[in-house]
PDB file of N, CA, C, O and CB in Angstrom:
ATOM      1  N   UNK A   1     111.716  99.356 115.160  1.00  0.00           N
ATOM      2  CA  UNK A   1     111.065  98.512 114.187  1.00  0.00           C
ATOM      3  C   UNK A   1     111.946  98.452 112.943  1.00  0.00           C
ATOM      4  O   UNK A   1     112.549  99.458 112.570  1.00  0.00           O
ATOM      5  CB  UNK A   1     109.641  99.038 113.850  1.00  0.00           C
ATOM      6  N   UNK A   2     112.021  97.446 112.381  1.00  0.00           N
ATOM      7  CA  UNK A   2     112.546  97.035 111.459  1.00  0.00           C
ATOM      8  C   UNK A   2     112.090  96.871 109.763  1.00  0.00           C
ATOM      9  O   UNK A   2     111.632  95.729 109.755  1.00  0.00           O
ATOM     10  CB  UNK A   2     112.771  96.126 112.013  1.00  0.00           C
ATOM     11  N   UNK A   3     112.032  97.138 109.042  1.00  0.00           N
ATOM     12  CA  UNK A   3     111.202  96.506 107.496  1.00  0.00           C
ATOM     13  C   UNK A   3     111.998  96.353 106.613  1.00  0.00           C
ATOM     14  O   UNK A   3     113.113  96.845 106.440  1.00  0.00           O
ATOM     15  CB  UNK A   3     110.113  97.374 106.728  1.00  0.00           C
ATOM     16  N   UNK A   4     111.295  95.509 105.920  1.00  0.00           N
ATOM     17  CA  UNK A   4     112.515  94.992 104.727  1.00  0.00           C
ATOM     18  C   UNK A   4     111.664  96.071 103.398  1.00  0.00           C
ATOM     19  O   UNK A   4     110.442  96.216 103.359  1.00  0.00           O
ATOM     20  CB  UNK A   4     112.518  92.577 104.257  1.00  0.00           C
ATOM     21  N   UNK A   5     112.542  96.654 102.511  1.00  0.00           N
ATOM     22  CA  UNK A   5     112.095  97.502 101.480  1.00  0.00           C
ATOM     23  C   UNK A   5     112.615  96.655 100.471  1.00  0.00           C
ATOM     24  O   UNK A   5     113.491  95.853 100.792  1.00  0.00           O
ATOM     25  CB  UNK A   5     112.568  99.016 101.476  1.00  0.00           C
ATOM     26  N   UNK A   6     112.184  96.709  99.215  1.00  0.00           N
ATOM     27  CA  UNK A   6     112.025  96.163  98.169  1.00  0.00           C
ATOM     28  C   UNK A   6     112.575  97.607  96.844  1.00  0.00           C
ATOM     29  O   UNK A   6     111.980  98.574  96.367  1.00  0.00           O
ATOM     30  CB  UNK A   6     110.336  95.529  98.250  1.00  0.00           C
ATOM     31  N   UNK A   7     113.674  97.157  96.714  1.00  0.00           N
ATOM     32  CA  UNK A   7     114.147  98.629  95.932  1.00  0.00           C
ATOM     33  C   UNK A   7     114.538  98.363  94.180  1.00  0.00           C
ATOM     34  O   UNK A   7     115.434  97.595  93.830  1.00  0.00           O
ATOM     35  CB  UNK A   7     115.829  99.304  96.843  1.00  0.00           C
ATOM     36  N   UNK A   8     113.763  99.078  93.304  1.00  0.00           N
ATOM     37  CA  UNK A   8     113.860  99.007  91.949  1.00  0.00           C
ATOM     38  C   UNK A   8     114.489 100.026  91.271  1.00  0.00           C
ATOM     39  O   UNK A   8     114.535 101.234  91.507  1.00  0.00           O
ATOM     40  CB  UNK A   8     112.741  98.873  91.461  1.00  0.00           C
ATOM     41  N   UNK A   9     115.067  99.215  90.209  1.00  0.00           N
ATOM     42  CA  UNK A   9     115.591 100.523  89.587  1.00  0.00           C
ATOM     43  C   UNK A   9     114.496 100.688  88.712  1.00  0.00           C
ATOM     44  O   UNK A   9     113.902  99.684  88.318  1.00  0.00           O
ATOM     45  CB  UNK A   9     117.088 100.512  88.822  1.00  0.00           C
ATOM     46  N   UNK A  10     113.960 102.416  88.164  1.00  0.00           N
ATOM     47  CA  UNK A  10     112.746 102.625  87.051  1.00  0.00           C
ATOM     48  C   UNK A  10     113.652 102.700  85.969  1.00  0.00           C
ATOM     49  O   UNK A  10     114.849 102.987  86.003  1.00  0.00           O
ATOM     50  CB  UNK A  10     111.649 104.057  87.167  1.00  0.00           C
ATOM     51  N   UNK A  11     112.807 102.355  84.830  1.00  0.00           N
ATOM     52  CA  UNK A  11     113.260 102.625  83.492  1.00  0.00           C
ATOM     53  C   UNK A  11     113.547 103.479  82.969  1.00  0.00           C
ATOM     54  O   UNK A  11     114.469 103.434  82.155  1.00  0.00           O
ATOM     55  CB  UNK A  11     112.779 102.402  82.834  1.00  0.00           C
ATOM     56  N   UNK A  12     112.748 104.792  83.279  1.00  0.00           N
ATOM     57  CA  UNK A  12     113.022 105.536  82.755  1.00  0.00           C
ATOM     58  C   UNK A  12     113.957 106.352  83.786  1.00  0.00           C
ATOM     59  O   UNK A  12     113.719 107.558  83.849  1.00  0.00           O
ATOM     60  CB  UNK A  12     111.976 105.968  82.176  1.00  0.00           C
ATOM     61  N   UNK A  13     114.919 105.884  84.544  1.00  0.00           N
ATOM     62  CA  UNK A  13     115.882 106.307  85.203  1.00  0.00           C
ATOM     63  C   UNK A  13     115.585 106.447  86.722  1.00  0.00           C
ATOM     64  O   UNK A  13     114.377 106.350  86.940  1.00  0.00           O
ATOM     65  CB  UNK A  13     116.269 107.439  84.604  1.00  0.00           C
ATOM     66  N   UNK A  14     116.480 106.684  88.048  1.00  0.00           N
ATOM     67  CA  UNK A  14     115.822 106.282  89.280  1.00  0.00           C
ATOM     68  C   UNK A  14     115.243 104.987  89.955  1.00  0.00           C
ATOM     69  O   UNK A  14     115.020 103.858  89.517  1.00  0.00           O
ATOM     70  CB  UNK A  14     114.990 106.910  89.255  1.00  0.00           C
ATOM     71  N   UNK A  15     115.102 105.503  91.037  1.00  0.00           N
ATOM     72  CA  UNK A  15     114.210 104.494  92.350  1.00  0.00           C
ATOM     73  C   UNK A  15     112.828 104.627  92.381  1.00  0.00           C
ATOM     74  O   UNK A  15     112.160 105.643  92.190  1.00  0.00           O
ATOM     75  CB  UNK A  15     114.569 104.889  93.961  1.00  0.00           C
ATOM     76  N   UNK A  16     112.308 102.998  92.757  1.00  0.00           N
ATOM     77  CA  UNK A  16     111.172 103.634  93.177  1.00  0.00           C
ATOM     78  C   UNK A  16     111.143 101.855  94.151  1.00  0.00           C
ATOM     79  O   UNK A  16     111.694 100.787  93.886  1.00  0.00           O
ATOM     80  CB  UNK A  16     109.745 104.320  91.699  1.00  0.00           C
ATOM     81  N   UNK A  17     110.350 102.225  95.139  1.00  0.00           N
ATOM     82  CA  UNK A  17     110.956 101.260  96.418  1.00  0.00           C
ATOM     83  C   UNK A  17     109.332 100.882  96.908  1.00  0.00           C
ATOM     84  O   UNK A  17     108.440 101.690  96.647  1.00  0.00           O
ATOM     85  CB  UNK A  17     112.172 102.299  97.926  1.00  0.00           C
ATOM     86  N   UNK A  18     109.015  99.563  97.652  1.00  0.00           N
ATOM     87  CA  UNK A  18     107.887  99.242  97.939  1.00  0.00           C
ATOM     88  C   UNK A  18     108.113  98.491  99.358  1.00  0.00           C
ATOM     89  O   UNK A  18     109.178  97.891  99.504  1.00  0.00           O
ATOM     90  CB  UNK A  18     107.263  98.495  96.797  1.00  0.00           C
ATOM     91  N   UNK A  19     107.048  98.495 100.539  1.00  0.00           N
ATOM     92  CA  UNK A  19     107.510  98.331 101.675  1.00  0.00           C
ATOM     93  C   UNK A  19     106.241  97.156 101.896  1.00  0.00           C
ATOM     94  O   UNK A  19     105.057  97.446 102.073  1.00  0.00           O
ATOM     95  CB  UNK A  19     107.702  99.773 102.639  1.00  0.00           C
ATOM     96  N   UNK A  20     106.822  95.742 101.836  1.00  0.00           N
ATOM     97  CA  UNK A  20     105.650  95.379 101.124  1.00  0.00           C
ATOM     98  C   UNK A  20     105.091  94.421 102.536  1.00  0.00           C
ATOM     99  O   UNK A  20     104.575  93.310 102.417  1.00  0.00           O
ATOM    100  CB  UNK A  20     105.983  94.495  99.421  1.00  0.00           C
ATOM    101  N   UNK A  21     105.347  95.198 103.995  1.00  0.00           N
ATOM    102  CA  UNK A  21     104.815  95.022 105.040  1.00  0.00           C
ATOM    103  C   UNK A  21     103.543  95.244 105.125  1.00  0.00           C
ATOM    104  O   UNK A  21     102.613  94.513 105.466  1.00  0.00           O
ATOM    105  CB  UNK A  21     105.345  95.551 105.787  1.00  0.00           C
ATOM    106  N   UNK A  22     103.615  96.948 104.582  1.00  0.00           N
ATOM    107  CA  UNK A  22     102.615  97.906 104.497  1.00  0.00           C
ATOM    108  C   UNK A  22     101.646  97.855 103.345  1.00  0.00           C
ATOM    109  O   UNK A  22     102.181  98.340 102.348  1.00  0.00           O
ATOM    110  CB  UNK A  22     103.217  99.100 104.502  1.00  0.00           C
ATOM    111  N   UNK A  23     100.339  97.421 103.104  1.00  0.00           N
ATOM    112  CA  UNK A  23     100.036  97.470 102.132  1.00  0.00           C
ATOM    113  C   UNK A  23     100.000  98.805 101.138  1.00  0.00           C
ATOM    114  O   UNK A  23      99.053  99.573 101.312  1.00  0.00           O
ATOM    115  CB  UNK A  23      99.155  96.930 102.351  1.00  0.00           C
ATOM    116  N   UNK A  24     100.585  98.999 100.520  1.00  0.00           N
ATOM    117  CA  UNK A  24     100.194 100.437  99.395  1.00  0.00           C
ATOM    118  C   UNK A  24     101.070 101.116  99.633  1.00  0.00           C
ATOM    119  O   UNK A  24     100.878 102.287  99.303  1.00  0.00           O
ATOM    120  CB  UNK A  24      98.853 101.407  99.515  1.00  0.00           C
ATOM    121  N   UNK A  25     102.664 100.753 100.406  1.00  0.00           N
ATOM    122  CA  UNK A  25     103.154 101.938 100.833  1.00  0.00           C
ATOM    123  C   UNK A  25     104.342 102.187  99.198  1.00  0.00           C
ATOM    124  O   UNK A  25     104.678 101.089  98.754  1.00  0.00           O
ATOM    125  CB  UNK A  25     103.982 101.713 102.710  1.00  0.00           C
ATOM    126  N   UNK A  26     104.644 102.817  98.773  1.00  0.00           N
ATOM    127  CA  UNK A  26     105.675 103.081  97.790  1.00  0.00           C
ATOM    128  C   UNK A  26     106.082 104.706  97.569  1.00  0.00           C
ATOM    129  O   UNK A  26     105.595 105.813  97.799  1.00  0.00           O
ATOM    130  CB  UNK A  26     105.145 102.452  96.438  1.00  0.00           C
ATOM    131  N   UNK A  27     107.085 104.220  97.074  1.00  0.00           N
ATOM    132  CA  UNK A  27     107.659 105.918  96.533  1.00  0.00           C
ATOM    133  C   UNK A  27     108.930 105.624  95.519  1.00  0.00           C
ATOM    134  O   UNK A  27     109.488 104.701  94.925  1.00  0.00           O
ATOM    135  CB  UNK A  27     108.394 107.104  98.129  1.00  0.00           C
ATOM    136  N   UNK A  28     108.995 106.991  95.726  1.00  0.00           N
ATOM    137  CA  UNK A  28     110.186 106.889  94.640  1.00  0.00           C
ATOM    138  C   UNK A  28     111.100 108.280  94.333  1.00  0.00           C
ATOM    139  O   UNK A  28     110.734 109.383  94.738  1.00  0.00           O
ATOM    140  CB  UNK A  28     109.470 106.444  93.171  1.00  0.00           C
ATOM    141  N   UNK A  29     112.009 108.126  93.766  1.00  0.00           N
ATOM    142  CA  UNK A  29     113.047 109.262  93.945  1.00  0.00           C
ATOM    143  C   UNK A  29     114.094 109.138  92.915  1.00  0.00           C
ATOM    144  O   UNK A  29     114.653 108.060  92.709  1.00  0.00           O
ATOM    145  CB  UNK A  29     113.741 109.243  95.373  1.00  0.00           C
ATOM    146  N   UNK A  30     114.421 110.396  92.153  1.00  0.00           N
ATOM    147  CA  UNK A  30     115.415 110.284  91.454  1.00  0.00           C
ATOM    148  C   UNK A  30     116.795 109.774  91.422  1.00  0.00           C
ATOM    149  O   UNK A  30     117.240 109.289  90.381  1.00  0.00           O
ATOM    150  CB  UNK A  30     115.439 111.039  91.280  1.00  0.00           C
ATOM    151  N   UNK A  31     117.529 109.855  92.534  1.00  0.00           N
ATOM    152  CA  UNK A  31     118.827 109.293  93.238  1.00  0.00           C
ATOM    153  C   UNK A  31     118.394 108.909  94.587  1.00  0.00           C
ATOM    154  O   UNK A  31     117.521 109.566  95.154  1.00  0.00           O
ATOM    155  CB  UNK A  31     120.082 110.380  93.342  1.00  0.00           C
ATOM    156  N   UNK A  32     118.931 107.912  95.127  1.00  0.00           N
ATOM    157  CA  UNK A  32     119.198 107.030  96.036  1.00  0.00           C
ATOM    158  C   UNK A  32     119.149 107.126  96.920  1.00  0.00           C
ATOM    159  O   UNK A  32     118.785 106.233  97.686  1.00  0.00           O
ATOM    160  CB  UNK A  32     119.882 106.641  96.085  1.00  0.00           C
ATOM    161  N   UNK A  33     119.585 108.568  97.336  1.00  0.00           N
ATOM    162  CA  UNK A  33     119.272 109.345  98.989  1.00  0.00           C
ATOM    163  C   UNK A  33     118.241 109.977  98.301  1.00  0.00           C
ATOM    164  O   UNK A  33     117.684 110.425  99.303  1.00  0.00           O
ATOM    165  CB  UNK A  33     120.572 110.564  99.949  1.00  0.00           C
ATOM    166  N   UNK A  34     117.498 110.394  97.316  1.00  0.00           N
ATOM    167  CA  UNK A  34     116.451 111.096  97.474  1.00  0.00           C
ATOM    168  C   UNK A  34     115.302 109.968  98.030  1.00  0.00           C
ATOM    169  O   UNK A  34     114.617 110.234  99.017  1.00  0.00           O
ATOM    170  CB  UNK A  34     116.146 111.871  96.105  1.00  0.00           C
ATOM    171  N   UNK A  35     115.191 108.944  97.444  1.00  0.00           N
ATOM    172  CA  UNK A  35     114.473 107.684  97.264  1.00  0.00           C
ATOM    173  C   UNK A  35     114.624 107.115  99.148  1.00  0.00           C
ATOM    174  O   UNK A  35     113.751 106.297  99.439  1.00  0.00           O
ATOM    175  CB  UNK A  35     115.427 106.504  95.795  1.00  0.00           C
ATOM    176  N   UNK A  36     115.346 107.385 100.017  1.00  0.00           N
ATOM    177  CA  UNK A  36     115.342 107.284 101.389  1.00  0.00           C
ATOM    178  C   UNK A  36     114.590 108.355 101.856  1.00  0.00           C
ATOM    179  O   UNK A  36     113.692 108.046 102.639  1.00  0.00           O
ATOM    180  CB  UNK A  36     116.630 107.248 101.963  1.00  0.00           C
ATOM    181  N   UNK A  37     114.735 109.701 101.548  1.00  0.00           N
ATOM    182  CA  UNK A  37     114.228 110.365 102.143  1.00  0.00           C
ATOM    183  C   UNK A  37     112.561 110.113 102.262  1.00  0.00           C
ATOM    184  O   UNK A  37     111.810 109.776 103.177  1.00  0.00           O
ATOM    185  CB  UNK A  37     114.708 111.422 101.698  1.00  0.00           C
ATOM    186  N   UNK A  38     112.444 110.356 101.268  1.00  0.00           N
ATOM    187  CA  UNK A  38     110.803 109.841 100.846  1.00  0.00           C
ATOM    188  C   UNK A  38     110.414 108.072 101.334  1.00  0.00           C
ATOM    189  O   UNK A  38     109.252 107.843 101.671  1.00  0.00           O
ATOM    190  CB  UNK A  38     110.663 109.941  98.766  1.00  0.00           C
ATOM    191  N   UNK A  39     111.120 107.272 101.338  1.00  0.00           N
ATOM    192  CA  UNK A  39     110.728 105.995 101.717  1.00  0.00           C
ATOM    193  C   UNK A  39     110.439 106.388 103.231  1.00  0.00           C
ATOM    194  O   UNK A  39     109.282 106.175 103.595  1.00  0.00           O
ATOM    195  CB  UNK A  39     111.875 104.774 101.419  1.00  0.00           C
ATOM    196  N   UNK A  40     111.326 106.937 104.186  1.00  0.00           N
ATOM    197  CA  UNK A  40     110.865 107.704 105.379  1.00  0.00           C
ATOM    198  C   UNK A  40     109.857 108.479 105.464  1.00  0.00           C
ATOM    199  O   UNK A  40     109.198 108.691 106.482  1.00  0.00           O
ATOM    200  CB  UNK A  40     111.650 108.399 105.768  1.00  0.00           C
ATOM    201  N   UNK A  41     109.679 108.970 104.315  1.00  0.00           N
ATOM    202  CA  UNK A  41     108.288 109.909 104.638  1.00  0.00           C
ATOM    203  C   UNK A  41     107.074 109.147 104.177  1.00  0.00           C
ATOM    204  O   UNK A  41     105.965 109.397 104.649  1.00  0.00           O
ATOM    205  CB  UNK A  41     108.263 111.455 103.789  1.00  0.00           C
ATOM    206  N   UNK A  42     107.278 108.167 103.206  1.00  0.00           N
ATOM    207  CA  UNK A  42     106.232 107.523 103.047  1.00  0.00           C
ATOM    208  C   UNK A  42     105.751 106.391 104.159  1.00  0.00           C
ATOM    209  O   UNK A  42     104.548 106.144 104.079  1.00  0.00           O
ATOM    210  CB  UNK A  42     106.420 107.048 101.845  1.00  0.00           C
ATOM    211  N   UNK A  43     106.333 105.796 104.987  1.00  0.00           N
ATOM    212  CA  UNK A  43     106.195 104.704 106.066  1.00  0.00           C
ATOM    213  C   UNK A  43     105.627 105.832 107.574  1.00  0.00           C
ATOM    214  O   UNK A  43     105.201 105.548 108.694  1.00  0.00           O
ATOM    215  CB  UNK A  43     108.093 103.710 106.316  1.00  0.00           C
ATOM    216  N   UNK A  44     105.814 106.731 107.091  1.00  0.00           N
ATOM    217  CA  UNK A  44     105.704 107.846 108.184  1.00  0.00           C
ATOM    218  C   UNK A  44     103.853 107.680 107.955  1.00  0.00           C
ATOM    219  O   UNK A  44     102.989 107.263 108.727  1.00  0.00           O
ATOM    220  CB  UNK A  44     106.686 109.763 107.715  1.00  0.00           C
ATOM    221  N   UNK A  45     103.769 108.240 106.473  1.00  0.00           N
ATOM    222  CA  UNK A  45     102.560 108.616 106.211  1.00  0.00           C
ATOM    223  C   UNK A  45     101.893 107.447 106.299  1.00  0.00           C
ATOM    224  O   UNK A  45     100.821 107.408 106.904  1.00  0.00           O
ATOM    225  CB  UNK A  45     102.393 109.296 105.046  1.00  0.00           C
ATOM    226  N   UNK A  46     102.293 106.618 105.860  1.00  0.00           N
ATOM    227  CA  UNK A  46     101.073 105.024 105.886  1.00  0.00           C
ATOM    228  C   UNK A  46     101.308 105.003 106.811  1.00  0.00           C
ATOM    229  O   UNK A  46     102.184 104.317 106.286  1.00  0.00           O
ATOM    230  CB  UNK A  46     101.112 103.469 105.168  1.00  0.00           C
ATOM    231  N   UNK A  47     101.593 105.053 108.430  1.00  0.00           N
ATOM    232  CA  UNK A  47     101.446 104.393 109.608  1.00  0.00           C
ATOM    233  C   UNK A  47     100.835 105.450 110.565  1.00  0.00           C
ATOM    234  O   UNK A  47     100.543 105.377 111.759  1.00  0.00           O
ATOM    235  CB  UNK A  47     102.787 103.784 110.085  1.00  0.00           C
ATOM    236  N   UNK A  48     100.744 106.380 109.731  1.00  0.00           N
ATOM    237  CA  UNK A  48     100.041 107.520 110.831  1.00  0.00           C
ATOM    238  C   UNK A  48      98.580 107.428 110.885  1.00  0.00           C
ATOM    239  O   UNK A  48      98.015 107.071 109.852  1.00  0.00           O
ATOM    240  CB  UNK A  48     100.336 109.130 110.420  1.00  0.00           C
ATOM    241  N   UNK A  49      97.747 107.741 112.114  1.00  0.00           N
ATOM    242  CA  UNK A  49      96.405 107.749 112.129  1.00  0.00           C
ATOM    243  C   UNK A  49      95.930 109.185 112.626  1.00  0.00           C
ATOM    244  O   UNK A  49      96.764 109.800 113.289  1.00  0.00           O
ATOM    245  CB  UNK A  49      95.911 106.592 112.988  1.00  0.00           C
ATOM    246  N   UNK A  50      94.906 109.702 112.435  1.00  0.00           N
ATOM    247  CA  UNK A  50      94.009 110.777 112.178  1.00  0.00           C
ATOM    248  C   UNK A  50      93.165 110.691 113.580  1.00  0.00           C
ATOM    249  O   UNK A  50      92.130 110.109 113.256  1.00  0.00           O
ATOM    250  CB  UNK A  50      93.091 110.575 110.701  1.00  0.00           C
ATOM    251  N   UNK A  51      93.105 110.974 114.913  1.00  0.00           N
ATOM    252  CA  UNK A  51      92.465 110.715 116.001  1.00  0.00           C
ATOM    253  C   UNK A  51      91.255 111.502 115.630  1.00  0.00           C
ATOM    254  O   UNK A  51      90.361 111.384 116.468  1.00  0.00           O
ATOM    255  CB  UNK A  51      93.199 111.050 117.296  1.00  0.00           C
ATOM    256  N   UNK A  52      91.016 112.138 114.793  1.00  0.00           N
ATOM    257  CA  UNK A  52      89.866 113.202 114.734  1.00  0.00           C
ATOM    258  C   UNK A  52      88.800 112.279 114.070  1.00  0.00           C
ATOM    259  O   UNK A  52      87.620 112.621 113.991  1.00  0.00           O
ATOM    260  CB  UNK A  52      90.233 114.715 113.780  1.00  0.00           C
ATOM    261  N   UNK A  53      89.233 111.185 113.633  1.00  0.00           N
ATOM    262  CA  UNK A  53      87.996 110.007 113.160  1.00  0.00           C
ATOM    263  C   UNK A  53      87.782 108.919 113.778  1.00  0.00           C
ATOM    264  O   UNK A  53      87.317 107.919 113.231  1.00  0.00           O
ATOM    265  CB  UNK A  53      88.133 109.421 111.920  1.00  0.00           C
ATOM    266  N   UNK A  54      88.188 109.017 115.331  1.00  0.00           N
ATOM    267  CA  UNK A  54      88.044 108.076 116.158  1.00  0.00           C
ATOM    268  C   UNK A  54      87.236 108.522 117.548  1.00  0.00           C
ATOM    269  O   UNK A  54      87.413 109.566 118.175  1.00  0.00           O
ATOM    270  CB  UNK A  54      89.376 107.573 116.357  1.00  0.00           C
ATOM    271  N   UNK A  55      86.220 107.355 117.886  1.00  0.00           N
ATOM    272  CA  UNK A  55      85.243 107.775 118.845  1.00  0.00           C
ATOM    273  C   UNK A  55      86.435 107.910 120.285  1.00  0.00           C
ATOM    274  O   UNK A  55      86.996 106.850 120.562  1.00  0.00           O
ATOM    275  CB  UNK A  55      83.766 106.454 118.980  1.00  0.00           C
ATOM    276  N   UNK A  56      86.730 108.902 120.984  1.00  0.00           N
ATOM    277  CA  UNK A  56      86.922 108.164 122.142  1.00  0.00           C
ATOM    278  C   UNK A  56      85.944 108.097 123.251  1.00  0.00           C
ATOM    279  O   UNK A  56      85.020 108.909 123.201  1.00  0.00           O
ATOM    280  CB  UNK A  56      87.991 108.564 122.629  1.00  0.00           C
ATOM    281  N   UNK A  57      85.985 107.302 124.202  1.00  0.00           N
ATOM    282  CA  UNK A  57      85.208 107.245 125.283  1.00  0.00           C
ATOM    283  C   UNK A  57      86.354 108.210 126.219  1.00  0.00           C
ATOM    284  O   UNK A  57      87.388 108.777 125.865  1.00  0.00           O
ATOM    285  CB  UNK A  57      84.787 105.546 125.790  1.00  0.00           C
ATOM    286  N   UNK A  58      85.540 108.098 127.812  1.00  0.00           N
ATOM    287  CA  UNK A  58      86.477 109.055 128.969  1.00  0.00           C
ATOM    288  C   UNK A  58      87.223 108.511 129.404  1.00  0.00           C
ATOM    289  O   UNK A  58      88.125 108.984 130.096  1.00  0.00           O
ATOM    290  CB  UNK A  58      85.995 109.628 130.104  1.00  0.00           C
ATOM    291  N   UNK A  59      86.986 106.802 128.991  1.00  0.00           N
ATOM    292  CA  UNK A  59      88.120 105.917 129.855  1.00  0.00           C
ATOM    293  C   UNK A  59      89.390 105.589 129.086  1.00  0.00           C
ATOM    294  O   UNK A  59      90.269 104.948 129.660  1.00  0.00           O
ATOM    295  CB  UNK A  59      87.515 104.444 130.323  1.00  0.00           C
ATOM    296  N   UNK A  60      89.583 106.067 127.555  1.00  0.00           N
ATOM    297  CA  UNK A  60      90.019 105.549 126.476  1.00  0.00           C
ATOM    298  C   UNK A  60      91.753 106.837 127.045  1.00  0.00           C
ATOM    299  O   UNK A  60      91.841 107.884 127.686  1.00  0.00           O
ATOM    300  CB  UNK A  60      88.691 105.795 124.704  1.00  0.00           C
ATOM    301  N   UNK A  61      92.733 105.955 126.364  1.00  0.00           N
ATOM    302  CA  UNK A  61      93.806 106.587 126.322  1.00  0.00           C
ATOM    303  C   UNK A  61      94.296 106.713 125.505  1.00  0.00           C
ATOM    304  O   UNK A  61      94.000 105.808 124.725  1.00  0.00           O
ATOM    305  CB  UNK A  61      94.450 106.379 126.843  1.00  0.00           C
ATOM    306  N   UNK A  62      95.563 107.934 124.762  1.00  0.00           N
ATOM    307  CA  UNK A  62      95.899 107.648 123.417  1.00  0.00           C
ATOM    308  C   UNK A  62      97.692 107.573 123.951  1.00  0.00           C
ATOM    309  O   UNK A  62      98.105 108.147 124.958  1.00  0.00           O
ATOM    310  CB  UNK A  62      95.269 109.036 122.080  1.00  0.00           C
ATOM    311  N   UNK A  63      98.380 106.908 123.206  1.00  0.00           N
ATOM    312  CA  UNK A  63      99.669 106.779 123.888  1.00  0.00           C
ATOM    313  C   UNK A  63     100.252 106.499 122.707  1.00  0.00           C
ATOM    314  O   UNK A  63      99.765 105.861 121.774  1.00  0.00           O
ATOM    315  CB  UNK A  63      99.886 105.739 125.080  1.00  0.00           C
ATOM    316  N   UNK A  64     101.764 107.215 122.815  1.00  0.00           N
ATOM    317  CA  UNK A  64     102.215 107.502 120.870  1.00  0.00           C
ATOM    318  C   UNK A  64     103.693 106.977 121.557  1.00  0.00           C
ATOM    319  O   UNK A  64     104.166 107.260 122.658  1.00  0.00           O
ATOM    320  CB  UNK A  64     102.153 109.806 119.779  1.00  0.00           C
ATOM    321  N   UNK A  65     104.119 106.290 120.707  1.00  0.00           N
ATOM    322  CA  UNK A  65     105.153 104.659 121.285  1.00  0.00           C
ATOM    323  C   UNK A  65     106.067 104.847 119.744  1.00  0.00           C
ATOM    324  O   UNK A  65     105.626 105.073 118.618  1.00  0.00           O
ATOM    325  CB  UNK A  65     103.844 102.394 121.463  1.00  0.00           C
ATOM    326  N   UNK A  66     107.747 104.622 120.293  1.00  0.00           N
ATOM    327  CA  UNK A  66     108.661 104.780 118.983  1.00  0.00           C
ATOM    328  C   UNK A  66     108.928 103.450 119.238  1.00  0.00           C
ATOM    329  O   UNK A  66     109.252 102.786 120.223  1.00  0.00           O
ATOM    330  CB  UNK A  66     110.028 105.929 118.835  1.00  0.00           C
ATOM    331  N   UNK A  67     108.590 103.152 117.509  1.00  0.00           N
ATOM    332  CA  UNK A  67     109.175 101.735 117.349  1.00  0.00           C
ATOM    333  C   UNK A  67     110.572 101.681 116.448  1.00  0.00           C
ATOM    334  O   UNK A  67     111.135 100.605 116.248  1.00  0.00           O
ATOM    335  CB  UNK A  67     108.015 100.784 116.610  1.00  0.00           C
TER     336      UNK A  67
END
């Protein structure tokens, strides 16, 4: 999978980057590779789901797919 990031410089010095696929996803980081690391961890975190708040039935499957 692919996304286009949206990368700012802050004022008061640094990144801070918005993934504006995802609604709400952002972060930010003092230098440039810090500001990747965290943009990875943030697209990580907005796309992850919580199975422990989902009904399953017996027929239901869960199947975890790299995009």
């Amino acid at each position: 999978m692919k996304l286009k990031v949206l990368i700012h410089e802050a004022e008061e010095g640094g990144f801070w980057a918005e993934v504006p696929s995802i609604e709400g996803c952002v972060t930010q980081g003092e230098s440039f590779d810090e500001l990747l690391t965290n943009l990875y961890e943030a697209v990580e975190g907005c796309l992850s789901v919580d199975l422990e708040d989902i009904q399953l039935t017996p027929g239901d499957r869960v199947l975890e797919i790299a995009v």
